[in-house]
Residue frames relative to the residue before (quaternion, step in Angstrom):
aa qw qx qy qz dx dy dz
X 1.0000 0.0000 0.0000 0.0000 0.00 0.00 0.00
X 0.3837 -0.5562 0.7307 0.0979 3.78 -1.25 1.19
X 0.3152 -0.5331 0.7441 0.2504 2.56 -1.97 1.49
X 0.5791 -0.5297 0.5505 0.2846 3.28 -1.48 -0.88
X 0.3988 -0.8092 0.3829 0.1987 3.16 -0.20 0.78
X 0.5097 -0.7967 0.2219 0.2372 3.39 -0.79 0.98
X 0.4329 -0.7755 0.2673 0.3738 3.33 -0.34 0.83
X 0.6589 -0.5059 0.3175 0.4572 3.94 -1.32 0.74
X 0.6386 0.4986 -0.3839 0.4430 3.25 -1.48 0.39
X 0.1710 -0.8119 0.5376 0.1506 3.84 0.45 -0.53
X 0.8395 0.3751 -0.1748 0.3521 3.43 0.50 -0.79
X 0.3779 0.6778 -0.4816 0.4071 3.53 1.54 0.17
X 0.0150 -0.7328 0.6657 0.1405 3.70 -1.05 -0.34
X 0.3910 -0.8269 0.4021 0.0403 2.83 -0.62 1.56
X 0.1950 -0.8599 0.4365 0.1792 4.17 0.69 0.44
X 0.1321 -0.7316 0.6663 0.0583 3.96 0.03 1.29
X 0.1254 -0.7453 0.6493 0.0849 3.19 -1.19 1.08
X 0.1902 -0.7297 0.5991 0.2691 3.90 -0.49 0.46
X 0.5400 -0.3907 0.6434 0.3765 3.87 -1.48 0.34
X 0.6873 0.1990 -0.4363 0.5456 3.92 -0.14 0.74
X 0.7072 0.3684 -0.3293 0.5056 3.50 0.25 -0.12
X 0.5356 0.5499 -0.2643 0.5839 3.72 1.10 -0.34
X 0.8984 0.0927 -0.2307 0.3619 3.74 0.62 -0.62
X 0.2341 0.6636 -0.3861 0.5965 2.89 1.80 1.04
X 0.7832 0.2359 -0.3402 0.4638 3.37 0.18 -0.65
X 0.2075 0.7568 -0.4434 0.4331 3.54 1.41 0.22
X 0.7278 0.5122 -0.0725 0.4502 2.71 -0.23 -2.37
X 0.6498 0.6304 -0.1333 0.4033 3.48 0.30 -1.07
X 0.6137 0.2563 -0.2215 0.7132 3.92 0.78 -1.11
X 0.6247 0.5292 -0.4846 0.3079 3.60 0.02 -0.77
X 0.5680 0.6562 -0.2395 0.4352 3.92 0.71 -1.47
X 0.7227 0.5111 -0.1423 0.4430 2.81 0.94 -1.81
X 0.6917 0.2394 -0.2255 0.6430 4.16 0.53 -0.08
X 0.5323 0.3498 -0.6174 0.4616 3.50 0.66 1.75
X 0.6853 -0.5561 0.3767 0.2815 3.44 -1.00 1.20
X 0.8264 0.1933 -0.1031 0.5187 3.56 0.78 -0.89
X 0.6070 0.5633 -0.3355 0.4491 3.65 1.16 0.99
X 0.3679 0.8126 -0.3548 0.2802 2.77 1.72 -0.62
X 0.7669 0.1266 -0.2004 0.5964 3.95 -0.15 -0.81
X 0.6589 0.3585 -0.5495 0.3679 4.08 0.35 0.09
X 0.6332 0.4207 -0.4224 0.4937 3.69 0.64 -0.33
X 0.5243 0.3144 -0.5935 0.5234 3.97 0.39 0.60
X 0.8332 0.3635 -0.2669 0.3200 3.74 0.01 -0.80
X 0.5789 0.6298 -0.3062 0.4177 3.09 1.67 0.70
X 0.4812 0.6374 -0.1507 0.5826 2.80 2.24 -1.03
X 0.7527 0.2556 -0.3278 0.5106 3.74 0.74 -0.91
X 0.5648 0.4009 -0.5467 0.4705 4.16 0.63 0.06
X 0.8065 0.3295 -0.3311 0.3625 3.58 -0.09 -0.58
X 0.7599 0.4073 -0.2257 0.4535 3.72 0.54 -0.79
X 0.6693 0.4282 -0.1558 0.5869 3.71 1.21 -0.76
X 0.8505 0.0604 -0.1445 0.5020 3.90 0.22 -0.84
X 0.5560 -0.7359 0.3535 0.1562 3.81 1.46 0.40
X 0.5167 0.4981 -0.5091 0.4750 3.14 1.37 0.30
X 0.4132 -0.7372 0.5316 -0.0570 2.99 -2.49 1.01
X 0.4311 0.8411 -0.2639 0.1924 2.33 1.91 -0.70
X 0.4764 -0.6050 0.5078 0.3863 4.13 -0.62 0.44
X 0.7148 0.1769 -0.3980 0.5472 4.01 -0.13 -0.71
X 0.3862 0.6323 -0.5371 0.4032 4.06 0.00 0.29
X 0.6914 0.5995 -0.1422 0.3773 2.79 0.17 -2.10
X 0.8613 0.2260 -0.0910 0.4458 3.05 0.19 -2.02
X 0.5985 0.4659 -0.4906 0.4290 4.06 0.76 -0.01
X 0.5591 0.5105 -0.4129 0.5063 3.39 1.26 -0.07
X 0.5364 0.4530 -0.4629 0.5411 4.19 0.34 -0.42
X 0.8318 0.1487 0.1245 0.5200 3.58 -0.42 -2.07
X 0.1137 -0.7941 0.5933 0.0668 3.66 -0.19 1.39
X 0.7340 0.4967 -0.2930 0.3588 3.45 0.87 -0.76
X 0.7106 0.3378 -0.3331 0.5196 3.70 0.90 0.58
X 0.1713 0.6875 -0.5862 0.3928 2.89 0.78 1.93
């Protein structure tokens, strides 16, 4: 397997988006224009879409912090 070679200019950065990471961030705005989701669907967006974790107790201390 070939990497790809990088593109001129060096300093652009080029953001790949995958179709799972695309309808996630869907999912994501959507949450986000429910009254009570509002600050968990940002801090859901940066564990799952930014640091990639899946993990279920993540997930869920992120939704319902207070029943830690």
């Amino acid at each position: 397997m070939e990497l790809s070679e990088q593109p001129e200019g060096g300093d652009e950065q080029i953001r790949v988006t995958t179709v799972a990471g695309a309808v996630l961030s869907s999912f994501f705005d959507e949450l986000a224009r429910v009254d009570d989701f509002v600050e968990g669907a940002d801090q859901l967006r940066k564990l799952v879409l930014v640091d990639g974790v899946f993990a279920e107790p993540a997930v869920r201390n992120t939704l319902f912090p207070d029943t830690q």
